[in-house]
N, C-alpha and C positions, 0 to 999 in steps of 0.2 A: 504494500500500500504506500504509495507517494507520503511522502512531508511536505506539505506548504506550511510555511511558516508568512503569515500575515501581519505586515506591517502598516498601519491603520489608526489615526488618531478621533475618525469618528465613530463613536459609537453603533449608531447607524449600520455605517457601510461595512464596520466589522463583523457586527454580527450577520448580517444579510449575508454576505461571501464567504464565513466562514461556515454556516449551516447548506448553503447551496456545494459548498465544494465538497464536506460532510459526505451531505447526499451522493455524490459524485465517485465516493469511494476513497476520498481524500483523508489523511491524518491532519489536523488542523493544529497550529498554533498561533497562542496572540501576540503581539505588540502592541503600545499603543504610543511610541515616539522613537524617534533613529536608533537611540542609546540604547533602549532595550531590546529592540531590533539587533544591533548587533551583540548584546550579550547572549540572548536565546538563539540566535545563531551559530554562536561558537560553542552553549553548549548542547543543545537540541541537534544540531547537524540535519538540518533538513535537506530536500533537494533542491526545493524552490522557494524563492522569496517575493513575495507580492509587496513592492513597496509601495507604501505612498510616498511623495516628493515633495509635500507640505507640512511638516510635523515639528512638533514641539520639539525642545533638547537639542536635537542632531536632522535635519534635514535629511529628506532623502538620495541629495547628491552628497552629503559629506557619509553620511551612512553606507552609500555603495563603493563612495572609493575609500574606506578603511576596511569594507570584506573583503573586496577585488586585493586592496594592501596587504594581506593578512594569509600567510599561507593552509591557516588552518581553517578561512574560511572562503581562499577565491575562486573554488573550484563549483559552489554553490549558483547556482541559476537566479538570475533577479530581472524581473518584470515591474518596470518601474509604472507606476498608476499615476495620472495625473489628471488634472480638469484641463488640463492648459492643451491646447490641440495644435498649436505652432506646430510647423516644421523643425522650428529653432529647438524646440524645447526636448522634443525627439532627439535634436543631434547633443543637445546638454548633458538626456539621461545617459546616449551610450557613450559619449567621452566620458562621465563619469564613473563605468564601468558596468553598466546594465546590459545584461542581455537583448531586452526586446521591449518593449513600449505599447500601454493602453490606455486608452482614453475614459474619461469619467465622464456619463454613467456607465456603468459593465457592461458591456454586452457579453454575457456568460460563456454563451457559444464559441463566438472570437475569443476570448480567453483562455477557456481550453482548449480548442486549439493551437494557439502557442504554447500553450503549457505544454501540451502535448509533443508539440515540434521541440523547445528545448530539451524534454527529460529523454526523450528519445535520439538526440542528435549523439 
């Protein structure tokens, strides 16, 4: 069974994604800002990471480039979540070390499928 590890400062959207991915067959865990994001990261050891990129503590671009930093955690998948639909903001997430980039609201579907395409590549 997959690890998503969800990183997520609203209450909201954490829970909605995390009982949808549940369903999905998913292991789920929470965050709910960068910092703990990457502490549950390094020690949960998940596959994948659902950031968001607007969070308390530690943002989600300083957040992916200390797991990408970090050899115990750069090997982990991260899908960074944002409301912001720029093109610019695409090229921010994966300079900052993100795998792959989705738009806020979810579209579930599209998401697992990149989920799908990362844990499988």
């Amino acid at each position: 069974m997959p690890r998503v590890l969800v990183v997520e400062d609203n209450e909201m959207n954490r829970d909605m994604l995390s009982r949808r991915l549940q369903r999905k067959g998913f292991e789920v865990e929470l965050a709910v800002d960068g910092q703990e994001g990457i502490d549950k990261a390094s020690s949960w050891n998940p596959d994948i990471i659902l950031l968001d990129m607007s969070l308390p503590v530690k943002d989600g671009w300083t957040a992916a480039r200390e797991l990408k930093g970090n050899v115990a955690t750069q090997s982990i998948k991260i899908i960074a979540l944002t409301a912001h639909a720029m093109e610019s903001d695409r090229a921010k997430a994966l300079e900052a070390g993100c795998d792959d980039y989705d738009t806020k609201p979810i579209d579930l579907k599209r998401l697992l499928m990149k989920i799908d395409i990362l844990l499988n590549n």
